[in-house]
Each structure stands twice: as C-alpha cells, then as structure tokens.
C-alpha positions in Angstrom: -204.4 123.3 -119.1 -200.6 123.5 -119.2 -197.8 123.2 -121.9 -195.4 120.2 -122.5 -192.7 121.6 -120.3 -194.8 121.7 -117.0 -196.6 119.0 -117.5 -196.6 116.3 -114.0 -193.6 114.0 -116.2 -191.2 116.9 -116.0 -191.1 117.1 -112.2 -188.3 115.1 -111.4 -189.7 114.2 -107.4 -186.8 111.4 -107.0 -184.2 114.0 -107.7 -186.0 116.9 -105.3 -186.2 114.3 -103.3 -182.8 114.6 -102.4 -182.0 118.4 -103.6 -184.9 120.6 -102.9 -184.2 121.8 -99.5 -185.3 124.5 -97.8 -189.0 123.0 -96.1 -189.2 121.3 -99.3 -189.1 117.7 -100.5 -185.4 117.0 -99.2 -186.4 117.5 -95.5 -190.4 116.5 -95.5 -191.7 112.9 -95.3 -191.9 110.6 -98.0 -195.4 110.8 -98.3 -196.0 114.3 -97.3 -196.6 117.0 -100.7 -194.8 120.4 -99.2 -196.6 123.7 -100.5 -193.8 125.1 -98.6 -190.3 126.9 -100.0 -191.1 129.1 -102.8 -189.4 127.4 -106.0 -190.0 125.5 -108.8 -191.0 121.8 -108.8 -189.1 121.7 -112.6 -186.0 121.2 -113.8 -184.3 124.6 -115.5 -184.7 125.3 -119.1 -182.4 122.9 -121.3 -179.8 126.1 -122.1 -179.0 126.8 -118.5 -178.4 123.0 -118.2 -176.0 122.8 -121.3 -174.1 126.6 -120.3 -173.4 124.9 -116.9 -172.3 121.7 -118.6 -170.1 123.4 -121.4 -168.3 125.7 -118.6 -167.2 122.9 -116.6 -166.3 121.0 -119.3 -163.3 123.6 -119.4 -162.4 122.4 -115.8 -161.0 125.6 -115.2 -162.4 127.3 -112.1 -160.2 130.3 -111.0 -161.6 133.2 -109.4 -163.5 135.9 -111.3 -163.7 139.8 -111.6 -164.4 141.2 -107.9 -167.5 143.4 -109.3 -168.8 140.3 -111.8 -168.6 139.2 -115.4 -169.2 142.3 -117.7 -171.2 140.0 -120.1 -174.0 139.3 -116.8 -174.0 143.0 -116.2 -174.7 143.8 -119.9 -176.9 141.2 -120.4 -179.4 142.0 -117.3 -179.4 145.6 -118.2 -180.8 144.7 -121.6 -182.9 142.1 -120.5 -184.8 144.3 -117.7 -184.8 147.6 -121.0 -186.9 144.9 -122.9 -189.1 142.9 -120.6 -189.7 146.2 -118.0 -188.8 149.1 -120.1 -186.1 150.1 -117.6 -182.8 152.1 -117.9 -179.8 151.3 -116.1 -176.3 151.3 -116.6 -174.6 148.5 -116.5 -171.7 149.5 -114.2 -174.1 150.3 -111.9 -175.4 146.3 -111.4 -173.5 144.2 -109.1 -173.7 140.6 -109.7 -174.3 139.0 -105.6 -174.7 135.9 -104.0 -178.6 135.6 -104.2 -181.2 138.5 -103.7 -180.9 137.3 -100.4 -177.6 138.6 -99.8 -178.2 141.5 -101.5 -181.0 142.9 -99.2 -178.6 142.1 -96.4 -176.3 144.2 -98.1 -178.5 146.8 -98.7 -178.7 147.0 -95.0 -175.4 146.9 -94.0 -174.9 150.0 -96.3 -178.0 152.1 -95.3 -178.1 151.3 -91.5 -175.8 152.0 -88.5 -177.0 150.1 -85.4 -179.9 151.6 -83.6 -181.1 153.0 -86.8 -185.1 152.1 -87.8 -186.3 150.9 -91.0 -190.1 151.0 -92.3 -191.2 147.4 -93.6 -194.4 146.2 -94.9 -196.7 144.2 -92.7 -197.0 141.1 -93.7 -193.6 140.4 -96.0 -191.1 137.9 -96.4 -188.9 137.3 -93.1 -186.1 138.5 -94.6 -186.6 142.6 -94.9 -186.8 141.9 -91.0 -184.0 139.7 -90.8 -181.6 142.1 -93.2 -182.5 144.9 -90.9 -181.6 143.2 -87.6 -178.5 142.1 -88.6 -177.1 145.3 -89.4 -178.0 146.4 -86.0 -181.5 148.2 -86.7 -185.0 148.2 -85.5 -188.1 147.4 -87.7 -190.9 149.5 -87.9 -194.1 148.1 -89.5 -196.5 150.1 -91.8 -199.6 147.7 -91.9 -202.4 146.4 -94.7 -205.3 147.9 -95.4 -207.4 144.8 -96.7 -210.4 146.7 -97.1 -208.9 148.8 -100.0 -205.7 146.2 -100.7 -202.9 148.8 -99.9 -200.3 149.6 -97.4 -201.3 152.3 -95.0 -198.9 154.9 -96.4 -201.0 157.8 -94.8 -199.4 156.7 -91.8 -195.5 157.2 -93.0 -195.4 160.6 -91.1 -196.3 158.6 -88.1 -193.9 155.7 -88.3 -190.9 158.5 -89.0 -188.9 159.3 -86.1 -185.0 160.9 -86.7 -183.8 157.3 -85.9 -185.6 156.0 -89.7 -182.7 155.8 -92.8 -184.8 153.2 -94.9 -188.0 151.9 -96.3 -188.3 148.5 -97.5 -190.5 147.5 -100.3 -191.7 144.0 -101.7 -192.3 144.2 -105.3 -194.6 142.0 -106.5 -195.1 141.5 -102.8 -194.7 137.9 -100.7 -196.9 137.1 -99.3 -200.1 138.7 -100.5 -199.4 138.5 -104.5 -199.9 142.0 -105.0 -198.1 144.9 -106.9 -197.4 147.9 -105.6 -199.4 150.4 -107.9 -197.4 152.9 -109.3 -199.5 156.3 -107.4 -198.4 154.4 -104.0 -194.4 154.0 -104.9 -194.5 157.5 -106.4 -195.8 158.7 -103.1 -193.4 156.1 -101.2 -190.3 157.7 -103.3 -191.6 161.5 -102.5 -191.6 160.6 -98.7 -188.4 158.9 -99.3 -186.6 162.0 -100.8 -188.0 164.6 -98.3 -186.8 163.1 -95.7 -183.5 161.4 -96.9 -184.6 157.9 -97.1 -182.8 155.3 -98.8 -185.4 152.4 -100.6 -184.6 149.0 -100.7 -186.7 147.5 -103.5 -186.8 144.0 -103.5 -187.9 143.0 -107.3 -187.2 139.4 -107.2 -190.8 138.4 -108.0 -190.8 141.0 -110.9 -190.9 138.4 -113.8 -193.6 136.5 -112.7 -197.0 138.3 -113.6 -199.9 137.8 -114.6 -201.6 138.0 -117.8 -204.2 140.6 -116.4 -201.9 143.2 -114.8 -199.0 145.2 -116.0 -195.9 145.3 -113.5 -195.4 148.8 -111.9 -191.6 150.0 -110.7 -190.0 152.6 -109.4 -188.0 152.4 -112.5 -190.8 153.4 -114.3 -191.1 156.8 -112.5 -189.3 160.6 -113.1 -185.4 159.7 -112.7 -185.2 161.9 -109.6 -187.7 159.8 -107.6 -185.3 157.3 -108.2 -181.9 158.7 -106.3 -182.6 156.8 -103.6 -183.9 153.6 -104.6 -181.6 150.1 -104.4 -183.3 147.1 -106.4 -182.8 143.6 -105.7 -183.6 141.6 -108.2 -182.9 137.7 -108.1 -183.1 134.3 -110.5 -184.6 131.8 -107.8 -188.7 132.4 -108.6 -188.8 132.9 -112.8 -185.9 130.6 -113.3 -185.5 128.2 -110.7 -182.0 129.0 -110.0 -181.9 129.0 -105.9 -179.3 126.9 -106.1 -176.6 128.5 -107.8 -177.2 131.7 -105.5 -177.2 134.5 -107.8 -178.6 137.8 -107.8 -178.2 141.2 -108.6 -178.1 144.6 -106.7 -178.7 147.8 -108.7 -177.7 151.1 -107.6 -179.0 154.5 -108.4 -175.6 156.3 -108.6 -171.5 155.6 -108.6 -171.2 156.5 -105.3 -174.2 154.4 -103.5 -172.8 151.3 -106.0 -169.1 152.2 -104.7 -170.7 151.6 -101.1 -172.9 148.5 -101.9 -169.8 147.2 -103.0 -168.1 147.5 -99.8 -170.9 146.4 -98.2 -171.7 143.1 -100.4 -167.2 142.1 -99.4 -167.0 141.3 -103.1 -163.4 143.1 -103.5 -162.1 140.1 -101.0 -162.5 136.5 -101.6 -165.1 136.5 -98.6 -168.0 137.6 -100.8 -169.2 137.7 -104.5 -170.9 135.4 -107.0 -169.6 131.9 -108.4 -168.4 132.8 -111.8 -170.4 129.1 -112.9 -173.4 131.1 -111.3 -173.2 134.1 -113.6 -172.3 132.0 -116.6 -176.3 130.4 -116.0 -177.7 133.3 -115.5 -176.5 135.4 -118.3 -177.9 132.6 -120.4 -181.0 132.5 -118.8 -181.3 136.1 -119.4 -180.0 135.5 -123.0 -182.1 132.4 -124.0 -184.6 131.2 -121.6 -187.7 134.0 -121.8 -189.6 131.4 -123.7 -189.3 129.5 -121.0 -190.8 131.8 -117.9 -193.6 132.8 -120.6 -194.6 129.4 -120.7 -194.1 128.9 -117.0 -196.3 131.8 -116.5 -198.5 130.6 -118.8 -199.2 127.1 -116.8 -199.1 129.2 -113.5 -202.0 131.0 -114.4 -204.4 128.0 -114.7 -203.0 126.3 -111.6 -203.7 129.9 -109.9 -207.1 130.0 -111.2 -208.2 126.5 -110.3 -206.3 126.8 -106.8 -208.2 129.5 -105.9 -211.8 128.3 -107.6 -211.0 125.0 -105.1 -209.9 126.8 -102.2 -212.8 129.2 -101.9 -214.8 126.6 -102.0 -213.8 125.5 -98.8 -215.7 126.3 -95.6 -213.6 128.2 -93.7 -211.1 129.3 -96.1 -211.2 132.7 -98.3 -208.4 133.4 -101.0 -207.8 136.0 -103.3 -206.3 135.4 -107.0 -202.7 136.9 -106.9 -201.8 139.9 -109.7 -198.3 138.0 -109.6 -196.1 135.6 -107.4 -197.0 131.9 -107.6 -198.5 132.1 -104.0 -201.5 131.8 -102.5 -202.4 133.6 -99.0 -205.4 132.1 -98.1 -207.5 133.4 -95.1 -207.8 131.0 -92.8 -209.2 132.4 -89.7 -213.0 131.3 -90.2 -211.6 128.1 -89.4 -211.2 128.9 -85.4 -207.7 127.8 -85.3 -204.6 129.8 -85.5 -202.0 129.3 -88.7 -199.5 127.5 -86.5 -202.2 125.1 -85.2 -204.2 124.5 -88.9 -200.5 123.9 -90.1 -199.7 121.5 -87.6 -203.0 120.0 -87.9 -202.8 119.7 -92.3 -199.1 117.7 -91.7 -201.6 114.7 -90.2 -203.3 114.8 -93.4 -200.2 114.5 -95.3 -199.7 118.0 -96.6 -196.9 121.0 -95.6 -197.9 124.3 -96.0 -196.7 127.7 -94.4 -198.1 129.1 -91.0 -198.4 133.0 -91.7 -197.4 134.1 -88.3 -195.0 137.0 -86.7 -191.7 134.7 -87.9 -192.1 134.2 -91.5 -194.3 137.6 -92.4 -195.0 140.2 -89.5 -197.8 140.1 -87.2 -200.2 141.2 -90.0 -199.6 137.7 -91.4 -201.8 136.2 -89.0 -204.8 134.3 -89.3 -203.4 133.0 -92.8 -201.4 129.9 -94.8 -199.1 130.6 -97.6 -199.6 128.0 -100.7 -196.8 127.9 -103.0 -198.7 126.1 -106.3 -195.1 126.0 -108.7 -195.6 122.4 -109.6 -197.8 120.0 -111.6 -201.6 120.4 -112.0 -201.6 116.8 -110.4 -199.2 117.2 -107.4 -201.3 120.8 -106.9 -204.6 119.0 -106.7 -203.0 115.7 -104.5 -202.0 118.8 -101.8 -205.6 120.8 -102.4 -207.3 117.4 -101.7 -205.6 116.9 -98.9 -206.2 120.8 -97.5 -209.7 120.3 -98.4 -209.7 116.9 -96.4 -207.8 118.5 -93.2 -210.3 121.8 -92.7 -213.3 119.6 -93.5 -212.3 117.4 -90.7 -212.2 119.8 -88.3 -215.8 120.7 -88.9 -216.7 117.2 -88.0 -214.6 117.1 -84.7 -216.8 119.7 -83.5 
C-alpha cells in the first residue's frame, strides 16, 4: 500500500516533535495525532538534504541577486514546460519568500485600499488575508455543491467599479478540486473585459491524482493569459515550508517590474534566502521521483481515508482530484465544526474546524483532514475520529 520512502519508519515524530509548527506536532500534546497544518509528516528527499549540506559547507553566506538566482529561474521554467506543458520566460519568475508572500504581494500590486477582490467561497484564509492587508474588501463568489463548481454565472453580480482582482485556488484548498479548464477560460474572458488582474495560486499544482489531468490558465490562448499572476510554491510536493520559498510569475515585463516593487526584493527588507533557492533548484532538478512516489502513497491513504470516513454516521466525504486534504461533511452530526473539533481534541485527535476564519462562510458545516503521513499514524487519527462522532451518538 505504500513505497519504502513513506513507509511509518520514515516519519521522524521525535524530530517534528520539536520542528513542525504551525498547529502541528511542535505545538499539540504529546499524545494528540494533529491532521492539522497542511505538510508533510517526512523528511525531504536525500538531494535537498545533501544541496543544503554542501552549500553550507562553503560557510559563505553573503547576500544574493535582488531578483534571485538565474539557475532557480531557469530551472522552474523548465521544470513547469515538462511536468505542465507551460511556457514562461524565465525573467519573468521571481524567486519570493514562500507562496505566501507572494499572494500578499500580488495584492499589494493589484489593490489600492478600498478596492474589492472576488475570492472563492470556501478557500484558504489567506486570499482573504492578502486582500485585507493591502487595504481591500473581499467579495465571495460561492459553491455550487450540487454540480461541484463555483457559481461563476454570478461574476456580473459580484462586479461593482470598486473590483481590480479575482483570486483563484488551483487545485483548490479546501475542497480538493481543479478548476476545469471551460470555467478558468470563462474566469479569464470576464477578467479581460473588464480589466481584471488574476491572482492564481498554483501551489497545490504538483500534487494530483492519478485519475485527473491538471488544468491551467497556462494552458489556455496566450491572450487569456495578460492578466494572470501565478503563485506557485515548494511547501505541499516537497515539503519545503521551512525554508520559505516560492515563486511569483508574471504575464509581462511591466506587471513583473511592479511585482517586484511590490515583493521589496530590490532592498534587503524582502527576497528569498539564497540557501532557500539552492534547495529548491535541486528539488526541481532531482527530486520528481520523489513527489511521484509521494503521490503514489497519497493516493491509497486518500482512498482508504475516504472508504473509512464515509463509513461513519454522520460524516460524508468526497475523494479529492488533487491536494492531500480531506473536507469531510460533517453537518449530519448536529454539531457545528468548531464544536465537533473541540469535541475530537478529547479523543486525542486535532483536526481543522472549517468555519468563516480559516475558509469563508461556505466552509461551514465541515472538518479539513490533512492525511500526508503514514498509513499507520492516518489510521491511529481515523480511529480516533471514528471513536469521537460515534460517541456522540451515544450521549444522545
């Protein structure tokens, strides 16, 4: 059911015990599992490892080019040309602080305070977040769970002259989907005609499923693509939170010219550790093998996450097409997330309420599983789930 690298001996818990922050082992109980923080239970393939160790070695440390190393530029634009069939120029990739900071940048670039920005509802906290602290105002185009789309019929209705940007999730967090390619086509034609910018967050791009086929908006015409920003990150395939390093890929000299003012990279107050761009040039160079197999062990925890979880009274979950997250229903139960969270932590296990903080108002009424660990630590955490709902039938 999984390959050598994944199996439960490679997760090194005394060691996450004390790194893996972020809800995660570091700041949870002893004896609770946390299905929390979305990132890998497993050390990073051996040549990231050895790149880190051989550029330290050096002990030399000084600063590094304002716009990045040439060699991570190069290196992503080949990578993303092979795995995604994309085309980008390299000068047009700046090398950032985590994916993270580049949505915030993003925002900084496309927004002027009082300006409104379309977001998906539920996503990740931080589309909201990015948007807020440029001064703007979210607007939320909602899920259509009968036909699992966005509702982008309603984008005329969500426009006003205050909206400068549309924010998509790509594979999305929380629900595991991706975007199918009819829907971003139409998402980039609304874009252009009204003079949107896009801020297309790809950071769960490389995790996918054997079933589906990722869909971009770098796989549409060129000129659907003018006003489209991708953020694309090495946290989720390679485990590389850490380090703080992402990418932010622009669609022309002038919008990169900008992102770059935006990002502070051309002072010392922003940028990406040169150490951080070293690992994940070589990830890029020499660790595929390494998210194939991940993805191949994810797919079998997925599978046998969600055979258990739907068979849970109470609880319905649908497989993701890519993510390594689970966004089970949990409304049957009678209980809100925050409550059935709370209420799970007795029984040992941390998961994540989806309420209006983490995910938007359309998260409610579900949990968020992250399953990027061991078949074993998985089922210890489902068992314990399992045992928590089940209980509440019985206090009835």
């Amino acid at each position: 059911m999984t390959t050598s690298l994944f199996a439960h001996d490679q997760v090194p818990l005394e060691t996450l015990r004390t790194r893996a922050y972020n809800f995660r082992w570091a700041e949870t109980d002893a004896d609770i599992i946390p299905l929390t923080a979305a990132d890998p239970d497993f050390a990073v393939a051996k040549e990231i490892r050895q790149a880190i160790a051989d550029y330290a070695q050096s002990g030399v440390f000084s600063y590094g080019p304002h716009q990045g190393l040439s060699e991570f530029k190069n290196e992503l634009a080949s990578a993303l040309a092979l795995r995604k069939d994309y085309r980008l120029d390299p000068e047009l990739i700046l090398p950032i602080d985590s994916a993270a900071s580049g949505m915030y940048a993003t925002a900084r670039f496309c927004l002027e305070p009082g300006d409104e920005a379309i977001i998906f509802d539920p996503v990740d906290f931080l589309f909201e977040q990015s948007v807020l602290a440029a001064g703007g105002k979210v607007i939320r185009c909602p899920y259509d769970k009968d036909t699992g789309r966005f509702k982008l019929e309603l984008l005329p209705e969500l426009l006003s002259d205050k909206t400068r940007l549309i924010g998509v999730c790509n594979p999305h967090n929380p629900l595991g989907k991706i975007i199918p390619l009819e829907d971003l086509k139409t998402i980039a034609e609304f874009a252009n005609q009204h003079q949107l910018w896009i801020m297309n967050d790809e950071i769960w791009s490389d995790i996918i499923y054997p079933e589906k086929q990722f869909t971009s908006f770098h796989h549409l015409a060129p000129e659907l693509c003018e006003r489209v920003i991708t953020v694309y990150g090495f946290s989720k395939a390679f485990g590389l939170a850490g380090l703080r390093v992402g990418a932010v890929i622009s669609p022309n000299a002038d919008v990169h010219q900008k992102i770059v003012d935006a990002a502070y990279v051309m002072t010392t107050a922003g940028g990406v550790s040169t150490i951080s761009q070293v690992a994940a040039t070589t990830a890029l160079k020499s660790c595929w093998y390494w998210v194939d197999a991940f993805i191949e062990h994810l797919t079998a925890l997925r599978d046998h996450a969600v055979k258990r979880l739907n068979a849970i009274e109470g609880v319905s979950c649908q497989a993701p097409e890519a993510t390594y997250l689970l966004f089970a229903d949990i409304s049957a139960t009678g209980m809100e997330a925050e409550e059935l969270v709370e209420h799970l932590r007795n029984f040992k296990v941390a998961v994540v309420p989806g309420n209006e903080r983490f995910f938007g108002p359309g998260a409610k009424g579900h949990i968020r599983i992250c399953f990027a660990t061991s078949l074993e630590i998985l089922d210890q955490g489902l068992d314990r789930i399992e045992a928590g709902i089940n209980a509440l039938r019985q206090e009835k």
